[in-house]
Each structure stands twice: as C-alpha cells, then as structure tokens.
C-alpha positions as CSV (number, residue, x, y, z in Angstrom):
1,X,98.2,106.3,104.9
2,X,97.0,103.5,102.0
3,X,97.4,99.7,102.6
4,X,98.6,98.8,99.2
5,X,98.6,94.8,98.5
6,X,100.8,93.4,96.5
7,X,99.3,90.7,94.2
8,X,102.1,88.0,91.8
9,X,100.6,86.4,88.7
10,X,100.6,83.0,89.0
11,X,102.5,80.5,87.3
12,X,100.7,78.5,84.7
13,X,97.3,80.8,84.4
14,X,96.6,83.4,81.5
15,X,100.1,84.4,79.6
16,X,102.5,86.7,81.6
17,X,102.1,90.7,80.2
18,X,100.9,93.4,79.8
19,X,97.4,92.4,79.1
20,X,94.0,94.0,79.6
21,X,92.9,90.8,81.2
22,X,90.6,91.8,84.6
23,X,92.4,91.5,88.0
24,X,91.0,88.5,89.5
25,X,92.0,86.5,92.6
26,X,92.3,82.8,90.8
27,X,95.0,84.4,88.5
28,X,97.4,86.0,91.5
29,X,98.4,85.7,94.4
30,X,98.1,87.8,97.7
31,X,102.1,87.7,98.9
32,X,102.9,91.5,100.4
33,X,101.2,94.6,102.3
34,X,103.0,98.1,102.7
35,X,101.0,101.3,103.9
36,X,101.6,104.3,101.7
37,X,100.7,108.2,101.0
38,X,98.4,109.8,99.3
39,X,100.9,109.8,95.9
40,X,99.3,107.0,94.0
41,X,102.2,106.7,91.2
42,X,105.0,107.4,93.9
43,X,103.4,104.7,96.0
44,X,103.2,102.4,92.9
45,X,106.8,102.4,92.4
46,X,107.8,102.5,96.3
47,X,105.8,99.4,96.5
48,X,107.5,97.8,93.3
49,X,111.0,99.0,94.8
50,X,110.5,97.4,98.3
51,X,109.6,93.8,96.6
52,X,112.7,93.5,94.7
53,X,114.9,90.7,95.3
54,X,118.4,93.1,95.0
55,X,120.6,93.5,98.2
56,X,118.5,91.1,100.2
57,X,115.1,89.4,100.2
58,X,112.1,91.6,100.3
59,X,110.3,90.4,102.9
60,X,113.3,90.7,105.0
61,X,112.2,94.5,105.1
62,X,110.8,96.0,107.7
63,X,108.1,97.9,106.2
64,X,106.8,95.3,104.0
65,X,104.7,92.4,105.5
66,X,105.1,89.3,104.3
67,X,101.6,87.4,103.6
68,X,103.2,83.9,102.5
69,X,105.4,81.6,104.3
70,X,107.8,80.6,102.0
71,X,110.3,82.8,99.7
72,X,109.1,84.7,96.7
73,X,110.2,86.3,93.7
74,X,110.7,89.6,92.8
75,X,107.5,91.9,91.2
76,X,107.5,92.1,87.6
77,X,105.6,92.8,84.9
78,X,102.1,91.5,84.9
79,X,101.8,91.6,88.6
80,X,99.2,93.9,90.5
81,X,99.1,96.4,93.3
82,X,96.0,97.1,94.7
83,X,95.0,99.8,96.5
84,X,91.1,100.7,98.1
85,X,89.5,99.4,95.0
86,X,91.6,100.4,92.7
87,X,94.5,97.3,90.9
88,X,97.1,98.3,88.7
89,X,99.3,96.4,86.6
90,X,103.2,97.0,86.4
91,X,104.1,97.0,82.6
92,X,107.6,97.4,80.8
93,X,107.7,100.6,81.7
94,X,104.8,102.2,84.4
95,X,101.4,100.7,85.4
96,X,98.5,100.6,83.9
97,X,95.3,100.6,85.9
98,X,92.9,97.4,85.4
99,X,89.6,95.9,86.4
100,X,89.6,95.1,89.7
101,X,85.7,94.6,89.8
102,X,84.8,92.4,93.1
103,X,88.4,92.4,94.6
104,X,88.7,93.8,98.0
C-alpha cells in the first residue's frame, strides 16, 4: 500500500493547465490522502475518482481523508497527486508526471 496526496492548484497563482511548471507547495494545496497499490496509473485515476464532487461530497468517503476543514472542489486539471516522491499532474486527458524536487 502507497499513501497518495492529493494536492489542488490554487486559485490566483500561475495559470490553471497543463503546464510544465515544477510541483511546488506555495502553488497547491495539501486537501486529501488515500492509500493505494502498487498500479501507479490505476491509482492515479482511483485517486481522481474518489475526489469528485458527483453523488456526494468527497470527503464524505470513507477511504479518503480529508486534510482541510472546510468543503472543497472537485480535482481537475492542473492539480497533483503525489505519491513517494513522485507528483503527477492530471491533464485533459491522463497525467503527466512533473518535478516534484524537494516535496515530501
């Protein structure tokens, strides 16, 4: 089993997207945990799945935990997953692994 953060971009920093900008903790933040497998892209999308605003909120799942204390949006595109050293960003379509150089 992984602990997999989820990390949101936040409002007002660098544009939203699908840029190559580094992962860097002033630009996101720290709002979900999850443990996963050993299935890095099935992981990835389980993680994206279970922090989707659809039926209900997210956080009211059991098997995410919550690491704000207010409401949040949904994950989209430009936001991170980060997962023992390793951050990648959810595009249009996939992720796309970037810098995550310092982030633990």
């Amino acid at each position: 089993m992984a602990t997999m953060t989820v990390w949101h971009k936040k409002l007002g920093g660098p544009a939203w997207g699908e840029d190559d900008t580094p992962f860097n903790k002033e630009n996101f933040e720290l709002v979900a945990a999850l443990e996963q497998g050993d299935d890095l892209y099935e992981d990835l999308d389980f993680c994206f799945r279970k922090t989707q605003n659809i039926d209900h909120p997210w956080w009211d799942d059991p098997e995410v935990k919550m690491l704000v204390d207010r409401e949040c949006r949904s994950t989209s595109v430009g936001d991170v997953i980060y997962r023992a050293g390793e951050a990648w960003r959810c595009c249009s379509v996939g992720w796309k692994p970037v810098d995550a150089e310092g982030v633990s």
